[in-house]
C-alpha positions as CSV (number, residue, x, y, z in Angstrom):
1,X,0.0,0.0,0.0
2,X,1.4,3.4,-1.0
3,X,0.8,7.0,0.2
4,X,-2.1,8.5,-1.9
5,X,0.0,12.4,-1.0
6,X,3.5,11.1,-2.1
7,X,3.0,7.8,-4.1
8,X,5.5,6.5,-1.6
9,X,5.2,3.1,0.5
10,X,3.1,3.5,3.6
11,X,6.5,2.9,5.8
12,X,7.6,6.6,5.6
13,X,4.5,9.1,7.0
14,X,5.3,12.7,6.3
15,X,5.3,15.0,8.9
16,X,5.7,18.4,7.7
17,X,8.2,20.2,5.5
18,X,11.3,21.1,6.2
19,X,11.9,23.3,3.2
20,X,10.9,25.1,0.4
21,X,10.6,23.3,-3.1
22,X,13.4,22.7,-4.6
23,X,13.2,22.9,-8.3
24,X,16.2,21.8,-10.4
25,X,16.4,20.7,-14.0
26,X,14.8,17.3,-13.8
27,X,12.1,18.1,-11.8
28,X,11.1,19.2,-8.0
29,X,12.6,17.8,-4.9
30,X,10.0,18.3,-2.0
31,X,11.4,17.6,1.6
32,X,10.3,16.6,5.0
33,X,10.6,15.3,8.2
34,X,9.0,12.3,8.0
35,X,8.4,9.2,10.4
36,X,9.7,5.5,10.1
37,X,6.8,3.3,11.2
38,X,8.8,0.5,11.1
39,X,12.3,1.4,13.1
40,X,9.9,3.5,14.6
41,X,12.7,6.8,14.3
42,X,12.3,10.2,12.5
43,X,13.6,10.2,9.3
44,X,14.3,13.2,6.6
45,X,12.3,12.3,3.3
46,X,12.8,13.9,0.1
47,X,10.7,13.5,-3.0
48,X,11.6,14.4,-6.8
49,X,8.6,14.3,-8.9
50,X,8.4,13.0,-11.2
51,X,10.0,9.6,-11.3
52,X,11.2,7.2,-13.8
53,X,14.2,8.7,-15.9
54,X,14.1,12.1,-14.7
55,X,15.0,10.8,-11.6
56,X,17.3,7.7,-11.7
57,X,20.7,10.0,-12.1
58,X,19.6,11.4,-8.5
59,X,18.7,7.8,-7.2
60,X,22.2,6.3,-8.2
61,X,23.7,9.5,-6.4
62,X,22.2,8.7,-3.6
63,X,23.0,4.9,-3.3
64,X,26.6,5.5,-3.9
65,X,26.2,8.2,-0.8
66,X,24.7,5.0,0.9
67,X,28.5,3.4,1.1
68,X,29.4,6.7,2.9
69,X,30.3,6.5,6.7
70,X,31.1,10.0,8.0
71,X,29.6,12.2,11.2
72,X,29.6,15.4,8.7
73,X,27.3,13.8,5.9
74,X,23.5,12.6,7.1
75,X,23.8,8.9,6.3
76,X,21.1,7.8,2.9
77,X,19.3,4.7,4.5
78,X,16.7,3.6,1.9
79,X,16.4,5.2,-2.1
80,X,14.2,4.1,-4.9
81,X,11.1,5.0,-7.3
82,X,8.0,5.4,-6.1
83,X,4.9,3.9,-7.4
84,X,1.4,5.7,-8.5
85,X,0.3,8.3,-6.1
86,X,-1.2,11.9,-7.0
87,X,2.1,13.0,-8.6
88,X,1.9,13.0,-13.0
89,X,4.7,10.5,-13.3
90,X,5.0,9.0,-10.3
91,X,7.8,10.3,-7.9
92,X,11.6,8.6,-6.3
93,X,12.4,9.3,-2.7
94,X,15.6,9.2,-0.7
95,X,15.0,8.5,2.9
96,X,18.3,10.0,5.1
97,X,18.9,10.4,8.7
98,X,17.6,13.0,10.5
99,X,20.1,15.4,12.5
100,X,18.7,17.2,15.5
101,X,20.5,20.2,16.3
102,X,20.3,24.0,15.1
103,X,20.5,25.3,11.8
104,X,23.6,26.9,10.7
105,X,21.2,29.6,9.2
106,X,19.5,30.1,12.1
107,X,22.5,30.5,14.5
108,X,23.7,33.2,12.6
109,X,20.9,34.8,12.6
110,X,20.5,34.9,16.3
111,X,23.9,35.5,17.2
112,X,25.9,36.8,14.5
113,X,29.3,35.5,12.9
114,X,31.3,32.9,15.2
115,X,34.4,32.9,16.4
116,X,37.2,31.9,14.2
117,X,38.1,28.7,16.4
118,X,34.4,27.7,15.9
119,X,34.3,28.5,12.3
120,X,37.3,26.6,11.2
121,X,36.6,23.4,13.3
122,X,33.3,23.8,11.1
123,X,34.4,23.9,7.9
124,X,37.1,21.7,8.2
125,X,34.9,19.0,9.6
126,X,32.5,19.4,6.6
127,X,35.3,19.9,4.1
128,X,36.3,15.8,5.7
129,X,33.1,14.7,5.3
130,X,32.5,16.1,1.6
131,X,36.6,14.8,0.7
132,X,35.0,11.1,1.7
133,X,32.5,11.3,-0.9
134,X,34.9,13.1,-3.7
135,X,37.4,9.6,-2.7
136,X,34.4,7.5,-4.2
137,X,33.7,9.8,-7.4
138,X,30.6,11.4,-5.4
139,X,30.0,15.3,-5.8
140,X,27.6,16.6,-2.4
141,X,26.1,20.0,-3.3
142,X,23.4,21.6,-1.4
143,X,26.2,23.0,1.0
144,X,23.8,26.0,1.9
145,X,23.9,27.4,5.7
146,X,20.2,26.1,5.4
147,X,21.3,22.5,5.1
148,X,24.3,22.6,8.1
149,X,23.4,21.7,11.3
150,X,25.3,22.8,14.2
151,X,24.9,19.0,16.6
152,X,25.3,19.0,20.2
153,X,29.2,18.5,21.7
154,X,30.3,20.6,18.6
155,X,29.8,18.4,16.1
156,X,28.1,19.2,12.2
157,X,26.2,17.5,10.0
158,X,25.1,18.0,6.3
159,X,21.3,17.4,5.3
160,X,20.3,16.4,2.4
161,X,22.4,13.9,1.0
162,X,23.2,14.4,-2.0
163,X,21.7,17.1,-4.2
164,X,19.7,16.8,-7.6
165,X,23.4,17.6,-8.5
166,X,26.9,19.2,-7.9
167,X,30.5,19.0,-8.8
168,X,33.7,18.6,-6.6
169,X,34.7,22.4,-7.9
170,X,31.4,23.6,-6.9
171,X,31.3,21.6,-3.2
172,X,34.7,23.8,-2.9
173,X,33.4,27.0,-4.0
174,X,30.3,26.3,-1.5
175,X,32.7,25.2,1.3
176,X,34.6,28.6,0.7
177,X,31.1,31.0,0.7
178,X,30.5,29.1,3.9
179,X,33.9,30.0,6.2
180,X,33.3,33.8,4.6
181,X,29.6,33.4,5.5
182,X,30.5,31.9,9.2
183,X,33.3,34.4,10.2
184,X,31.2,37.8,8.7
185,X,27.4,36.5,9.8
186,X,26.8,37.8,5.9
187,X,27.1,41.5,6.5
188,X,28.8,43.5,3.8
189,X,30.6,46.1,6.3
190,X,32.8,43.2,8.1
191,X,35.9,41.6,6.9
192,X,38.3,38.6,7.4
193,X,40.2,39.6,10.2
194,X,42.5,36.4,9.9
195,X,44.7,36.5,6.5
196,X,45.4,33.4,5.8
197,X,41.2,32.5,6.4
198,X,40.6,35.6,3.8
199,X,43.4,34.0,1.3
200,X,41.7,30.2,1.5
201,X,37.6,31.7,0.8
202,X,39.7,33.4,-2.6
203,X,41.6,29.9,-3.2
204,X,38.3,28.4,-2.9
205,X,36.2,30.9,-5.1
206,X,39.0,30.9,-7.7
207,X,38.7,29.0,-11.1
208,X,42.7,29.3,-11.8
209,X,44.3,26.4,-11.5
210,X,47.3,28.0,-11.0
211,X,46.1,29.8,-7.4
212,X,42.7,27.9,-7.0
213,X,42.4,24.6,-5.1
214,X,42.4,21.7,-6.4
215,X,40.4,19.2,-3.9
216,X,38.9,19.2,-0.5
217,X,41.3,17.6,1.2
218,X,43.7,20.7,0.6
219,X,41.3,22.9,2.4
220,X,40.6,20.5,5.3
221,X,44.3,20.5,6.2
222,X,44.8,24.3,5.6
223,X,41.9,24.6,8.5
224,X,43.2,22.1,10.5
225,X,46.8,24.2,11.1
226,X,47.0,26.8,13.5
227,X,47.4,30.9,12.8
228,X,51.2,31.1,11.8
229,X,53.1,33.9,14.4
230,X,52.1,37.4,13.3
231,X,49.7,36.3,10.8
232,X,46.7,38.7,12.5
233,X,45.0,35.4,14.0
234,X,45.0,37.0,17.0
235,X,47.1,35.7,20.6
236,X,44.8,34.9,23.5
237,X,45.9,35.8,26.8
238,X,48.2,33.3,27.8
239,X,50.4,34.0,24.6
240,X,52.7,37.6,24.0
241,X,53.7,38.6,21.0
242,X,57.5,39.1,20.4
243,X,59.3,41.8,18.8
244,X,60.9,39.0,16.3
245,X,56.9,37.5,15.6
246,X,56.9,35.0,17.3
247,X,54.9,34.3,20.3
248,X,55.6,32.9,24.2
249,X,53.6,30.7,25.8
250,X,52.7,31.6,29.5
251,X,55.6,29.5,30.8
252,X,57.6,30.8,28.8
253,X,56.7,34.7,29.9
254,X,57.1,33.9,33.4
255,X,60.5,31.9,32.8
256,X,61.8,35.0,31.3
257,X,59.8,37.5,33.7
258,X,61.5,36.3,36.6
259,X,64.8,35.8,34.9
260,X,64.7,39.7,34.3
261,X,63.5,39.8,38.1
262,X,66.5,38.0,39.2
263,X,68.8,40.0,36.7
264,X,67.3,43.1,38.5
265,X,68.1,42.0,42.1
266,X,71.8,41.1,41.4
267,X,72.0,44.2,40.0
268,X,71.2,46.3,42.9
269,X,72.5,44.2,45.4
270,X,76.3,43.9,43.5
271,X,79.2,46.6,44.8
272,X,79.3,49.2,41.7
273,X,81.6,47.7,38.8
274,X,80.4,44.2,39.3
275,X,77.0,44.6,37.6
276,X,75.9,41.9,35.3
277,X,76.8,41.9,31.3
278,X,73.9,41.0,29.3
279,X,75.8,38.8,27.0
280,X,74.9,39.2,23.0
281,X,76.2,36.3,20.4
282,X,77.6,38.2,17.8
283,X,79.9,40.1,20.5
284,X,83.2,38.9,22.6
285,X,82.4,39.1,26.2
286,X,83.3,42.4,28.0
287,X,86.7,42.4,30.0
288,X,86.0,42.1,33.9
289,X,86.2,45.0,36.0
290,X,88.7,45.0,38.4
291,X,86.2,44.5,41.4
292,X,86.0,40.9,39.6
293,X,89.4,40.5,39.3
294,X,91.4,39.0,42.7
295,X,95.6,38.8,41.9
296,X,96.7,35.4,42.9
297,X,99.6,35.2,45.7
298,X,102.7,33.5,44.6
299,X,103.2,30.0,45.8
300,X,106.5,28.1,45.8
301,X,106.5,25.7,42.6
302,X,105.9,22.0,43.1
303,X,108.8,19.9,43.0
304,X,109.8,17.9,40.1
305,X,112.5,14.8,39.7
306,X,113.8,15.6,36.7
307,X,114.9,11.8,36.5
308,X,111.0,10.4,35.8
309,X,109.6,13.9,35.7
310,X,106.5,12.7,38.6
311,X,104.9,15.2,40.7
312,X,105.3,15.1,44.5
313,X,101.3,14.9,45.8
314,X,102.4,15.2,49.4
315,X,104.5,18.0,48.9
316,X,102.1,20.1,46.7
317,X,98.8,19.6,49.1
318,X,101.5,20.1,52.0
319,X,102.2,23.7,50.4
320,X,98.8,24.5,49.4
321,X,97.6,24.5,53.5
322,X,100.9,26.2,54.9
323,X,100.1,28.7,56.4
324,X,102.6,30.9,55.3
325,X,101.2,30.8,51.9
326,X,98.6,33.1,51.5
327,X,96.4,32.4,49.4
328,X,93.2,33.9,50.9
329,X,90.7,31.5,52.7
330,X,88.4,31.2,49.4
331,X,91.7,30.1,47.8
332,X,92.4,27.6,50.5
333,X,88.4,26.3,50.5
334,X,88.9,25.8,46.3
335,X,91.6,23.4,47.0
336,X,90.0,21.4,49.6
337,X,86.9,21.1,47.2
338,X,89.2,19.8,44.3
339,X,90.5,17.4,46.1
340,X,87.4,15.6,47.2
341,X,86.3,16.1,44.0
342,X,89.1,14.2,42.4
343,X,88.1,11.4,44.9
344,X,84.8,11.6,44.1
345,X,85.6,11.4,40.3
346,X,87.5,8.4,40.8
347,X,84.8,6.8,43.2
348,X,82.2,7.3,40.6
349,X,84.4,6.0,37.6
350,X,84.7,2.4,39.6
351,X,81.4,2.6,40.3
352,X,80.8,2.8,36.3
353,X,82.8,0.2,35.6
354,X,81.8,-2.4,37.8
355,X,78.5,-1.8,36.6
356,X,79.4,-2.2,33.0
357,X,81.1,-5.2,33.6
358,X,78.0,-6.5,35.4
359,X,76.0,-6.1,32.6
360,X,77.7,-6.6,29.8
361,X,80.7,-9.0,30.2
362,X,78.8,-11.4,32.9
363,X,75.2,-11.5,30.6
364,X,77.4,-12.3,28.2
365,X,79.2,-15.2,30.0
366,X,75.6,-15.9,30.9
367,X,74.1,-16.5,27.6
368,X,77.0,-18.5,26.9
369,X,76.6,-21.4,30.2
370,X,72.1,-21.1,29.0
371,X,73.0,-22.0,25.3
372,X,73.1,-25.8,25.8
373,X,75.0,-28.6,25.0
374,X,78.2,-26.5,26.0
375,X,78.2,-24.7,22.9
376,X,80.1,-21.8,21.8
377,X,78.7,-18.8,19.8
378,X,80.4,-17.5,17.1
379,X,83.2,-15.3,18.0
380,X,82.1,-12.2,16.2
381,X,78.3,-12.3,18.2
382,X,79.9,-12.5,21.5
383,X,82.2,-9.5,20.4
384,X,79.0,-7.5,19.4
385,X,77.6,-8.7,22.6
386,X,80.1,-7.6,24.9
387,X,81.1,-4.2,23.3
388,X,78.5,-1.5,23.9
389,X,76.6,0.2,21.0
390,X,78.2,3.8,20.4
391,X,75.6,4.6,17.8
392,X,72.2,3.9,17.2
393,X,71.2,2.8,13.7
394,X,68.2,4.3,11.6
395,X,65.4,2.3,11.0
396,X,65.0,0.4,7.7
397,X,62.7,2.0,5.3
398,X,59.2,0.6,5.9
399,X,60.6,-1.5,8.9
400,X,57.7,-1.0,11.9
401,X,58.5,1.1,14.8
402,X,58.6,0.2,18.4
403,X,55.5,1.3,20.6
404,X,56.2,2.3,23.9
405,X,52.7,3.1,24.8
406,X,49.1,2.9,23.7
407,X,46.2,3.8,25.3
408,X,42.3,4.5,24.2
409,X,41.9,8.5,23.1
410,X,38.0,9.2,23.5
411,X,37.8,12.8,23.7
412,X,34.1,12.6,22.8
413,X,33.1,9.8,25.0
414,X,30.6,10.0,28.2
415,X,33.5,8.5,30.6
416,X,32.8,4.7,29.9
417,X,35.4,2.3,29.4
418,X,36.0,1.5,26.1
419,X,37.3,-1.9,26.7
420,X,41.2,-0.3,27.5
421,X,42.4,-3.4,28.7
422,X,42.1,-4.7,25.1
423,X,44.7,-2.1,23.5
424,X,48.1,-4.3,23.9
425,X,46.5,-6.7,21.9
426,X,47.0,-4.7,18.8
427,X,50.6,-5.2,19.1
428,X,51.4,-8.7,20.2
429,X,52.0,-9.9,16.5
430,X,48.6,-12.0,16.5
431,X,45.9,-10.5,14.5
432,X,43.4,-13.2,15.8
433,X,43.5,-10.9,18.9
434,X,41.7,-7.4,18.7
435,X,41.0,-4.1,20.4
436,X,37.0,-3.7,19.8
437,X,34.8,-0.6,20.4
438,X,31.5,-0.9,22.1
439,X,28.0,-1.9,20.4
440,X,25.9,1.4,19.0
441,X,22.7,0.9,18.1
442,X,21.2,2.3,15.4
443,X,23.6,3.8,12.9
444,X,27.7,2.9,11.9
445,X,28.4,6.7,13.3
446,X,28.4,5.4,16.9
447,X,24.8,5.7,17.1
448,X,25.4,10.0,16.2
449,X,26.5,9.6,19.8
450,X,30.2,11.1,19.1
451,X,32.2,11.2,15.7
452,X,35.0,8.2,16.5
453,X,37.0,7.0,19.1
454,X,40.7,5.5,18.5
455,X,44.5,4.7,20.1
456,X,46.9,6.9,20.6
457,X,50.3,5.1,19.9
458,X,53.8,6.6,21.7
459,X,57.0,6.1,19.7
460,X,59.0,7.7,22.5
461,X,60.4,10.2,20.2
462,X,60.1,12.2,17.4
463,X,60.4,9.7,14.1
464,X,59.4,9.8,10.6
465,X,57.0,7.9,9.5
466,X,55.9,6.5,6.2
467,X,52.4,4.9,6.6
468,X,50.5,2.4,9.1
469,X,49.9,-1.2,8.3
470,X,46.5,-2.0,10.0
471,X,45.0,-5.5,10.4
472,X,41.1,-6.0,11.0
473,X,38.6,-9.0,11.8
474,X,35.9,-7.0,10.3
475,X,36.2,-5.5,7.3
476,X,34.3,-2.4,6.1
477,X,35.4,-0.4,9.3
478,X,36.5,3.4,8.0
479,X,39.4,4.5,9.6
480,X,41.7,8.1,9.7
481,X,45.7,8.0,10.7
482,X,46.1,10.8,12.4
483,X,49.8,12.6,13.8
484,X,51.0,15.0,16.2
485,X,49.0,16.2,19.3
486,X,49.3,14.5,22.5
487,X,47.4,12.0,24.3
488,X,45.9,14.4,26.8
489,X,44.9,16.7,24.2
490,X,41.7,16.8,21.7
491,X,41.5,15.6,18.1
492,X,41.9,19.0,16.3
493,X,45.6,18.7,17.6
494,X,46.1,15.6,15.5
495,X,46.4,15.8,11.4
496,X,44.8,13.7,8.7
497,X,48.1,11.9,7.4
498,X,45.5,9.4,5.5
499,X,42.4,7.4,5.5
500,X,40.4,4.6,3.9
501,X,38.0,2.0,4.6
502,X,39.5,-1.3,6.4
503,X,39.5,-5.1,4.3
504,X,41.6,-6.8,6.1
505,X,44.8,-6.1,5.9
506,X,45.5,-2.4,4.8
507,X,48.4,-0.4,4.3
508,X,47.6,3.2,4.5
509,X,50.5,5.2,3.3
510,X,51.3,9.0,3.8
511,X,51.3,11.2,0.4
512,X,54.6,12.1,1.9
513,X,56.6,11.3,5.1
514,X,55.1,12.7,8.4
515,X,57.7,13.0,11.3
516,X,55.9,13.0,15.1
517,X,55.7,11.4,18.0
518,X,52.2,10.1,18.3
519,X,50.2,8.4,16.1
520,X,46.3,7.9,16.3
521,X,44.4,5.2,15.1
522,X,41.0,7.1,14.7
523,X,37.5,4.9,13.6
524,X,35.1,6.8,12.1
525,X,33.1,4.3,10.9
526,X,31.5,0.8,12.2
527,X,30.1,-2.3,10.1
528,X,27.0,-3.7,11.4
529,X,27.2,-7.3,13.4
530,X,24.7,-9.1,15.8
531,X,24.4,-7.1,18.6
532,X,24.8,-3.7,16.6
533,X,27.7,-1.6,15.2
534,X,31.3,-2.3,16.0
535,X,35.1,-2.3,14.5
536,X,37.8,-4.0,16.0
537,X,41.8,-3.3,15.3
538,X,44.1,-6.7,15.1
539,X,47.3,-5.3,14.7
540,X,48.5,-1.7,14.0
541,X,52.2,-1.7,12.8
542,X,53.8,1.8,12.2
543,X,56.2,2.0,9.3
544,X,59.6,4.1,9.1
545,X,60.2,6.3,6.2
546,X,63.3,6.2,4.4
């Protein structure tokens, strides 16, 4: 049985209308919010009347949108032709999830143009979103401030999915109007403040291929950097601008605050003559004054045999605390020190040595009784054995990385667990055992309860890095590489370095090589099991670059 209003199964019941007509060169798309009577959810409905061939180039839009499994695009759940119904023609619907949340149109309305933080993480986070569907040949269009909605926790999400049509040069154009349209609120009497912003909406707008850009992506990583130094991006509070540019962090102003502070004390408090010098690198240092400047008594030189030319010890510490030498108490007080430093020296070097010997000669010897049989090794392991490494050699190109550390990043997460004590797993060498997320109900975009959740991997130090070799038990998962940031931090500190969807074994390689510290693992998508949506991570190996 079909709708007599819409000519569309009995399943969807409209609710009202969410927007005006739409009328585009195959016909008009009408859209509502409408309710599934079988999932019992809300759903957004759009009809193009009238179906059959008019229609079909909009339908196979829409069911290559269906493969699509990103937080910034509304997901397409059901898309077909329509049967009989009022409509001349008959009519084809695309049923896609329905985002609660405000309008970007109506927040600037109410509140005027947003702050530049807010604006970029906006646009970048669309720009992702609409780069997935460029990957799979896909233009988006309908990237109108009527169609963004603003979701709770910061997030964004794209209606109407896709349009009646589009191209990937347009979706940039749009995605340009909309940072200029965010960061002025529309009005014609306010500017860009932020030059580089001002420079990417021209990029964007431009049809040169020589200036303009040339995919989404390119835009999503320009929003993702921060303000260069100087740039007019504007320094909060906790940062001062430098005469050179650059800027201090707060730390770094009070490091230098109280360093002047101290410099100011010693200043007063010093006899006149022995002020401080201010040191600069392209001068010599300044001669002392003669307040600095204390003329050593003469002393009676140490004897020496001329025969095997030694130096008498006894003798020389004997002259340095006669009295009759004087040498001035501080004189006298330097001596004693360099003596039991001497000792010291020579206390600590034995110390050194017994404990390389300890560890190197003896594990050596110790390897040698455990190897069985009364066997020898080869003379030139045991050499490599015993002799300590001077140098440490550069990994291999495409040779994996150790991990010192992994944990679960879940920046967008209510506090629960998400099963932590599973993360080693994705580096014992068996893929058989897995790091899973938790079940969402309801959609692969963890339920639209948050946009991912990953593992933050530690290499210890700074390394370059060519790609990430990931291993799954259920294909279909999407995933993003991510670098940079820090584990305590949020997921705007961490770069796209590459993504894809997961098919088993995947090796997701940089465009070019990435050096950093962390890497994240980052799922933004789940494939569907038996007790709801879920991805799991096997092994996660992190390749050197060359």
């Amino acid at each position: 049985m079909t709708s007599t209003t819409t000519g569309l199964p009995d399943r969807y019941r409209p609710l009202d209308q969410i927007a005006p007509d739409e009328v585009t060169p195959t016909g008009v798309i009408r859209s509502w919010r409408a309710r599934d009577r079988v999932l019992n959810r809300d759903v957004a409905l759009r009809v193009h009347t009238p179906g059959g061939p008019a229609a079909r180039e909009w339908i196979t839009r829409a069911l290559t949108a269906g493969g699509l499994a990103t937080p910034a695009l509304s997901m397409v759940y059901d898309a077909a032709e329509g049967t009989g119904g009022s409509e001349p023609g008959g009519a084809a619907y695309v049923v896609n999830e329905w985002i609660e949340g405000t309008r970007l149109s109506d927040r600037l309305a109410a509140d005027g143009p947003l702050p530049e933080r807010e604006a970029r993480a906006l646009v970048r986070r669309l720009a992702e979103g609409v780069a997935e569907a460029h990957r799979v040949g896909l233009a988006v269009g309908g990237l109108t401030p009527e169609h963004v909605v603003l979701r709770p926790g910061g997030l964004v999400g794209l209606l109407s999915v896709p349009a009646a049509g589009g191209t990937e040069k347009g979706d940039i154009a749009a995605l340009g109007a909309l940072l200029e349209l965010c960061l002025t609120g529309g009005r014609a009497d306010l500017a860009i403040d932020s030059p580089d912003l001002a420079a990417l909406v021209r990029r964007a707008r431009s049809d040169d291929p020589a200036t303009g850009l040339s995919n989404v992506s390119t835009m999503a990583a320009l929003l993702a950097e921060r303000p260069r130094p100087g740039a007019g991006a504007g320094t909060g509070p906790q940062d001062a601008v430098r005469p050179d540019g650059y800027t201090d962090s707060g730390w770094m102003r009070r490091l230098r605050d109280r360093r002047d502070l101290v410099d100011a004390e010693a200043a007063q408090s010093a006899p006149e003559g022995d002020h401080p010098v201010r040191l600069d690198r392209a001068t010599l240092p300044p001669v002392p004054g003669p307040g600095l400047v204390r003329p050593l008594a003469a002393r009676p030189a140490a004897p020496v045999d001329d025969d095997d030319e030694e130096l008498d010890f006894g003798e020389t510490f004997a002259a340095a605390d006669d009295p009759s030498v004087d040498d001035g108490p501080s004189t006298t007080a330097r001596r004693r020190f360099a003596v039991a430093g001497v000792l010291m020296a020579a206390l600590a070097l034995v110390v050194v040595a017994a404990l390389w010997f300890g560890n190197n000669v003896l594990s050596v010897a110790g390897n040698v009784d455990q190897g069985g049989g009364g066997s020898t090794p080869p003379t030139a392991s045991a050499e490599s054995s015993a002799a300590p490494s001077t140098t440490a050699e550069a990994p291999a190109a495409g040779a994996p990385l150790p991990v010192i550390s992994a944990l679960v990043f879940d920046p967008f997460g209510d506090g629960e667990p998400e099963n932590d004590d599973e993360v080693p797993r994705t580096l014992d060498g068996d893929p058989a055992t897995t790091w899973s997320t938790l079940n969402y109900r309801g959609t692969p975009t963890f339920g639209n309860l948050k946009p991912g959740v990953g593992i933050v991997y530690d290499l210890g130090g700074e390394q370059a890095l060519s790609g990430v070799t990931i291993t799954t038990t259920r294909p279909g998962s999407t995933v993003e590489v991510r670098t940079g940031g820090t584990p305590d931090g949020g997921l705007d500190a961490f770069a796209v370095s590459a993504s894809g969807r997961l098919g088993g074994t995947d090796q997701l390689a940089f465009s070019e090589p990435v050096t950093t510290r962390y890497v994240l693992v980052w799922v933004t998508g789940l494939v569907d099991g038996p007790d709801g949506f879920s991805a799991d991570l096997g092994e996660v190996a992190i390749t050197a670059a060359g």
